[in-house]
Structures are given as C-alpha cells and as structure tokens.
N, C-alpha and C positions, 0 to 999 in steps of 0.2 A: 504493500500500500504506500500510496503519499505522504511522506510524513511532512510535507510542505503546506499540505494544506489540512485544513480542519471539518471533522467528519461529525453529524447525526444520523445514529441511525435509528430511526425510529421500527420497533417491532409490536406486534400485537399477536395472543396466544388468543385464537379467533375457539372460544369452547362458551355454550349457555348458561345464564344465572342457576340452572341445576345443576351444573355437573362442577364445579366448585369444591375444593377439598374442604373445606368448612364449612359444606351442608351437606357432604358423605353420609353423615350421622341420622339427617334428618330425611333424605329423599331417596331411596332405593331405587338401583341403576331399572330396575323391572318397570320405573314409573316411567321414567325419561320418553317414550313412545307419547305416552300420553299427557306432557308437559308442554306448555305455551311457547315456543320457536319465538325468540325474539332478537337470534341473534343476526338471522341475515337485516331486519333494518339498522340495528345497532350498527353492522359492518358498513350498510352504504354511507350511514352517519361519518365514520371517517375517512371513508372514500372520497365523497360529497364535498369535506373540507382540505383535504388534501389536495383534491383538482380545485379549488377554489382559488388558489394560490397561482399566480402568473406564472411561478419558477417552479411548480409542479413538482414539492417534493416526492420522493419514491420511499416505501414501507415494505418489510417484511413480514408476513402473516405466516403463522403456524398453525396448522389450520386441522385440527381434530379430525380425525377421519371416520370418526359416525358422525360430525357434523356435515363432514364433505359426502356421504353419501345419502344423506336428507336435501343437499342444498348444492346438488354440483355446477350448478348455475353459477352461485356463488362464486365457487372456488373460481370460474373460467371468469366471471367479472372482475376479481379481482388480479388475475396474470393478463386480462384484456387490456386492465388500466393500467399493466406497466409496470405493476408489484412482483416481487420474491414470494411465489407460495413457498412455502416451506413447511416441516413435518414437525405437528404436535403430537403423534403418535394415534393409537384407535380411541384408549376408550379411558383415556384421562388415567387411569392408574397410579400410583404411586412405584416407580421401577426400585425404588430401595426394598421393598416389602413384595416382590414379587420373582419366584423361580427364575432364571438363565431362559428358560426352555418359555417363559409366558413374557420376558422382555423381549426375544428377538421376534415371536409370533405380534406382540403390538406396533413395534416399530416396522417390522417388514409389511404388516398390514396398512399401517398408516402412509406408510412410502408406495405402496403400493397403489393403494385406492386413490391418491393427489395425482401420478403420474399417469394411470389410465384417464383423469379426467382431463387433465391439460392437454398431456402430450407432449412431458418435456421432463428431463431428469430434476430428481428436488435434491437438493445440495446439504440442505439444512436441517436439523434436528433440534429441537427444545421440549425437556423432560419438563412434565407438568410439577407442581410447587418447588422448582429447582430443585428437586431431589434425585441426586445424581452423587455418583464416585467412581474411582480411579476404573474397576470391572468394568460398568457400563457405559463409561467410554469408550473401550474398546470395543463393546458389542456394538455402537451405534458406530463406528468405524467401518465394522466386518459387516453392518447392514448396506453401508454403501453411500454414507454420507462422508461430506468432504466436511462439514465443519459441524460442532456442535454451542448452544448458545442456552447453558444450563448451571453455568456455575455464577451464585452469588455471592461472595462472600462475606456479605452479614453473619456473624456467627449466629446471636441469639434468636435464630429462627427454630424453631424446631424441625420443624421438614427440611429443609434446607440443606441441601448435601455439601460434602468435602473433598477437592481433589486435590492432588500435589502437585504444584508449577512451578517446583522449584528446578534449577538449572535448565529450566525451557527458555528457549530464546523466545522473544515476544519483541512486536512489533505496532506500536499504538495498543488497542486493544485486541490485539489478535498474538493468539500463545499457540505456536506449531509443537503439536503433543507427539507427533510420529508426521512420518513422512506422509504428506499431503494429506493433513487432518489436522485441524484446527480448533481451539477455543475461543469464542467470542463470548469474555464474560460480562458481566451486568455491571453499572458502572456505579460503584459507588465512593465516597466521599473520606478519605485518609485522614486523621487527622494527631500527628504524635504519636500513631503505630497504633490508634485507633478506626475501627474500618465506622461507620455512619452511614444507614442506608440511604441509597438515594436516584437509585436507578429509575424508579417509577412507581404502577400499581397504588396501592395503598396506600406509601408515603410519599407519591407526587399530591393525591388528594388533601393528605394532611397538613403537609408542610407550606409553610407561606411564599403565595409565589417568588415572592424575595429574595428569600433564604432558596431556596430550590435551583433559581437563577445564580446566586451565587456560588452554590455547590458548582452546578453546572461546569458556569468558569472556571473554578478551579481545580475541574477533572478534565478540564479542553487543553487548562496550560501545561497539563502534566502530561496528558498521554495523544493528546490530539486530537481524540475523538468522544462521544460518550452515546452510547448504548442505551435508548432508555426503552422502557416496555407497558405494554395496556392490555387492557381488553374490552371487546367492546360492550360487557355488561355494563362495565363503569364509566358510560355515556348515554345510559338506562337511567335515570330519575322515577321510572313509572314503572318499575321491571315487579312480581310479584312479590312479596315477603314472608319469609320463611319464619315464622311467632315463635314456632319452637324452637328455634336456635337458641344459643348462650347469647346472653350478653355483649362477650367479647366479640364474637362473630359475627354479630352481627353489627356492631362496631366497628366492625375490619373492613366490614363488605360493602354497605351502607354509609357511612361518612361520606359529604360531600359529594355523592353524584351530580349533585344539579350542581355543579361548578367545574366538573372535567374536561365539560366543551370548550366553556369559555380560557379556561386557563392551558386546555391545549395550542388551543390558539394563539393566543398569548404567548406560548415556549417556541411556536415558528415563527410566530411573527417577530420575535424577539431576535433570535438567529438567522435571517433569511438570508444572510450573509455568507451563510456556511454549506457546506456539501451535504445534503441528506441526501443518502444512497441508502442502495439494499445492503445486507448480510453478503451476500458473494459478491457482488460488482466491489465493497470493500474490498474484499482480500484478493479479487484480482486488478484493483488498482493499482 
C-alpha cells in the first residue's frame, strides 16, 4: 500500500437486528425464518449516503451468507455500486466455540454462497464479534481468503479474540501473517501502552463526535490509515426490541441509533480529503 497517502476504510458486517451475539440468548436461530428483514433497507440507507457524496467513497460489506441467500439482490446491488462484498461467514456463529470441522463448513459456505451470487472471487473474511485466534487464521487462509479483518485489540471485550503479530512485518494497517494472507485489524486508539476502543460499532455511537474525530487523527498520524466498522442495524432507530434482554444489552445495542446517520456523515464529510477505499484495492495499492 501507499504509505504517502492517507486511507478510510470504511466496512460494514451487513447481519439483522436478530442474529446479534447479544440476543443469542433471547431469539432462537429456529425463529430467524420468521423474523422482520430489515436489513436490506438498512443497507440501501448506506448505500444511498455513500453515492450521495460527489467523490463517491467505496465500503467493504461482509455480508452473512443466510443473509445473502434471502437477499441476493442485495449482495449484487451492493458489488453493482462498486463495493468489496466480502465474507461474514453462514450463520453468524461464534468460530472460538465451534469444532475445526463446523469453522471451515461456515466459512467455505459463506465464500461460497457471495461468489455464486456475484460472480467474482471474495478476498475477505470477518469473524463475527471478533472472535478469532492464531488456529482460525489459518483455516480462513486454507479456505481461500487473501486477507482477514477480525482482530480487535481491545482486550476487555469478552468475545473478542487474540492473535500474535508479533515479528510480523506490517504495513499501515495491514500485518502479512504468511505469505499472501493478510491482517486488517480494527483501528483503535494507543494511549501509554494502553489500547482505547475506537474503531467503530458501539463506541462510534457512544463517544462524542469530538473525541472520536480526535482519536481518529491520531491513529491516521500513526499508521496512515484507520479501519473503522458498522452495521447496518445501527442506522435502525425503528428496528424491533428485544424487552427481554439485560440491561446491558440492550444498552450496547440501542444507544444512540437515531444519531448514527447523522454522525456518519459527519466522519466523511469530515475526511473527504482522504482515500476511502475497499479492504483489497488497500492492500493492493
């Protein structure tokens, strides 16, 4: 990549307000058939804003693949407009908590059902709640992806998985884990050897666009580029609600929707200065 110039790459884990690891608890995969589809508007919602924009930033979607096969339309509107489909796997899973033999059956499924809809190899892989390590790096390698976009290193997350980048060469935000396989981790906020979340999701919502913007900056001066990430529940203000959730969960999930559009907007219009690219036109710049 260029490290001359300065990179956005905006990505979205394109999955429904039910299939969410913090309503696992409450919504049985056996409902989901029978649950309200609201993600294909969600999606044109950032679609809609992204072509809004004269310099027509470009996004990477990860794109669940029982969502891609309710909604293949979808998937093809959004490779039509010029976007990175990319592989959010089948059926949302947590790959830490799941046999060798039911990771490469999700991901090869997922890679599979995006490329018969396009018609074009998918490059990319993102484990749902970042839970991901050293093992299933390699299987998402030996599935046939060139880069993966799953490691966060927030520690206090609980799902949130752990890999080793240590004596990896890296480049911006791209860490070459073996030969022609890549890491595009999540971008967040260093501070005195303290990591600060800040790549997006739930504490783009929370944080004050201020503070956010100035994170930003000063993960651009450091590595050149910043990664950040959505989805398009969390441009849902009207999306159903789940009563029985906790507390916190619903605190996580809920906070600030009606302010995602406008503050998204706000984080391009803010940067429009800068290179928003996909996930792979990155790492082959």
């Amino acid at each position: 990549m260029n490290l001359t110039k300065k990179f956005i790459l905006l990505t979205f884990d394109v999955e429904d307000w039910f299939q969410v690891e913090n309503f696992k608890e409450y919504i049985s995969f056996d409902s989901w058939n029978s649950r309200e589809l609201r993600v294909e508007k969600n999606t044109h919602t950032i679609l809609n804003l992204l072509d809004s924009f004269t310099f027509k930033p470009k996004a990477t979607f990860f794109v669940l693949g029982w969502i891609a096969q309710q909604l293949p339309h979808l998937v093809k509107e959004i490779n039509n407009r010029g976007h990175e489909v990319a592989n959010h796997g089948n059926l949302h899973h947590l790959l830490t908590k799941q046999p060798v033999t039911e990771i490469i059956k999700d991901l090869k499924q997922g890679k599979d059902i995006l490329e018969d809809i396009i018609g074009k190899k998918i490059y990319g892989y993102r484990a749902p709640s970042f839970a991901i390590n050293n093992e299933i790096l390699k299987i998402i390698k030996e599935t046939g992806h060139v880069y993966d976009s799953s490691f966060n290193s927030f520690s206090m997350h609980g799902r949130y998985g752990t890999i080793d980048l240590a004596n990896k060469d890296k480049k911006g935000i791209a860490t070459e884990i073996s030969d022609n396989f890549y890491e595009l981790s999540i971008s967040n906020l260093t501070i005195r050897q303290n990591i600060l979340p800040l790549g997006g999701g739930g504490y783009f919502r929370l944080i004050p666009f201020p503070m956010f913007k100035l994170g930003m900056n000063q993960v651009l001066k450091k590595d050149q580029a910043f990664l950040f990430y959505s989805h398009p529940w969390e441009f849902d203000p009207d999306q159903p609600r789940v009563e029985q959730a906790s507390k916190g969960f619903k605190f996580r999930h809920y906070t600030n929707l009606d302010k995602t559009h406008k503050k998204f907007e706000s984080l391009i219009k803010k940067f429009k200065n800068l290179n928003f690219t996909t996930c792979i036109n990155y790492l082959e710049n």
